[in-house]
N, C-alpha and C positions, 0 to 999 in steps of 0.2 A: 747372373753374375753373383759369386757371394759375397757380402758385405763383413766387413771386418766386425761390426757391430756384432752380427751374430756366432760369430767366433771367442772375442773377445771383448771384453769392457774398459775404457778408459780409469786409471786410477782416479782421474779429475774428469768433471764436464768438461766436454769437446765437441765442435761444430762435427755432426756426421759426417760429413763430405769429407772432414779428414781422418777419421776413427777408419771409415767403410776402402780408403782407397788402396791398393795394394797393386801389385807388378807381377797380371798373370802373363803368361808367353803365349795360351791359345790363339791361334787367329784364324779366321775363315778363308782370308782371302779377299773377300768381298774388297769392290772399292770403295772411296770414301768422298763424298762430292768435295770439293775445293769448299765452297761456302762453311761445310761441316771442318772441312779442317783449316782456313781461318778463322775460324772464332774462336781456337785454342792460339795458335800464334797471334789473335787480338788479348786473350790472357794475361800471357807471356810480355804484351809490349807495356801492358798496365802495371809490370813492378816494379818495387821499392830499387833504388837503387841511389848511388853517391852520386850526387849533384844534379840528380838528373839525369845522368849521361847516357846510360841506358848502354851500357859495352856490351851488352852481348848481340850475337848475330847468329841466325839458323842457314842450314843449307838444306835443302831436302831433297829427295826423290820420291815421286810416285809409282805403285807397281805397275810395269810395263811402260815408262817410258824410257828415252835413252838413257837415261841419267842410274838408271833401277839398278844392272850390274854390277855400276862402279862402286854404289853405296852396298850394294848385299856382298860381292867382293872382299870389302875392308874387314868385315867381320870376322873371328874366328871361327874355326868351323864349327863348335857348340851352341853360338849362336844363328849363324848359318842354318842350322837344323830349325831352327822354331821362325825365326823371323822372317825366311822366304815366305810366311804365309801373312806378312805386313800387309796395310794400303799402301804406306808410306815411310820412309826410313829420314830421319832427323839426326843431322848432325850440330850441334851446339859449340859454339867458340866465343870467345870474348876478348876485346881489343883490349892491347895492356898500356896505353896510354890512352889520354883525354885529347878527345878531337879538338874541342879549344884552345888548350895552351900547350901542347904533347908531354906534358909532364907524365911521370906514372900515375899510374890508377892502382892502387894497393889490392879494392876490395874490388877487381875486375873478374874473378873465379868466384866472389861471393855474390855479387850480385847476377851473375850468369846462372847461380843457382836458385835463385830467387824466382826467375823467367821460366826456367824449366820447372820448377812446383806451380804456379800457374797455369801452365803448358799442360801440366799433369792434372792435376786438380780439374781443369774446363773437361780436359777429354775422359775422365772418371766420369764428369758430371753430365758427360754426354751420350755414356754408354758404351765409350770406344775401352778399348785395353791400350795402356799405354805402360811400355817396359824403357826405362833406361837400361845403359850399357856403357860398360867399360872394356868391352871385350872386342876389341877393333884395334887397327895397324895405326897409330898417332901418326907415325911418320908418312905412311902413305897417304894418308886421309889429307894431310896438307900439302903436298905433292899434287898427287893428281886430282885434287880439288879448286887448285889453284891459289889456294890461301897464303893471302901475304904474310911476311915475318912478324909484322905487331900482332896478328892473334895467336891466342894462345886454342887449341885443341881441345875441349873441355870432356864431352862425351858423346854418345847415338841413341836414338832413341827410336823404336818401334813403335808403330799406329796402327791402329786398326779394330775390327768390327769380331767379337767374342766368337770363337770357334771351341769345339769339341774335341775336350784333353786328349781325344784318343787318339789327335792329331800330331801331336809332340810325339818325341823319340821315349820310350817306355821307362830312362832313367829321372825325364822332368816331370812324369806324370804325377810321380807322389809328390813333389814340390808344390804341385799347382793349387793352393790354397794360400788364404790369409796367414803370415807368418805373426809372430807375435814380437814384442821388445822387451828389450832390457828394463828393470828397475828404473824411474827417472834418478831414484837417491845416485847412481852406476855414473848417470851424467853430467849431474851438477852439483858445486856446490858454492854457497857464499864464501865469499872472500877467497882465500888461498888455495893453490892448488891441494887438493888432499884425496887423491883417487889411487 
């Protein structure tokens, strides 16, 4: 797998783990044991988040079982092309009220993202490729997933064991490298907005 590190240099020191991690689409196919992919949704349950409360929630499918369709189904067909060759497909939501008192939850999308860099981060660290995705049916996905009205849809996310680019459909192959970023100056600044 290429490491960002060797692509690119951080402006500031940075733990590797997050300079090297990146969102390739290869996948083999291969499955991935349950143990292997619990220890990423163990990640996922250890973040940051308000109060505790921990609002988010995952839905998954493994390749080949019943459930595999529904989730490769939802997809668009751009993604459809690369991620039938998943272990596993990850859908991510987060409830928009607090279970204790049902008040809103404001930072219920920000801390759902918290769980999924986790999520991401374990499975980088694990050797798996792990791709998010916004590129799926919102509406269906909570349809026939059965998701109740308090969650919100967040995104999908692709699992799985490093396969060979010459696997993908020949317009993502030149894609498939470490991408680089913006300027930090692009993103931040003290005080006032001034972007």
């Amino acid at each position: 797998m290429i490491k960002r590190s060797e692509v690119r240099k951080a402006d500031y020191a940075i733990e590797p783990l997050i300079l090297d991690r990146w969102s390739p689409r290869a996948m083999s196919g291969e499955e991935i044991s349950n143990d292997e992919l619990m220890r990423l949704f163990e990640a996922a349950r250890w973040a940051p988040s308000s109060f505790n409360a921990q609002q988010w929630r995952a839905l998954y499918a493994r390749r080949g079982s019943e459930h595999w369709p529904t989730f490769l189904g939802l997809l668009v067909e751009g993604n459809k092309a690369w991620a039938k060759n998943a272990a596993v497909l990850v859908l991510f939501i987060s409830r928009r009220t607090f279970e204790y008192d049902g008040e809103p939850s404001v930072t219920h999308s920000y801390d759902c993202g918290a769980a999924w860099e986790n999520f991401a981060l374990q499975g980088f660290h694990q050797g798996f490729v792990v791709h998010g995705m916004e590129g799926f049916d919102y509406d269906r996905a909570k349809t026939e997933l059965k998701i109740p009205d308090g969650f919100r849809v967040e995104a999908m996310a692709a699992v799985g064991k490093p396969g060979a680019k010459e696997t993908l459909p020949e317009k993502l192959r030149a894609k498939e490298s470490p991408n680089d970023r913006r300027k930090l100056t692009e993103s931040i600044c003290e005080g006032l907005y001034r972007f």
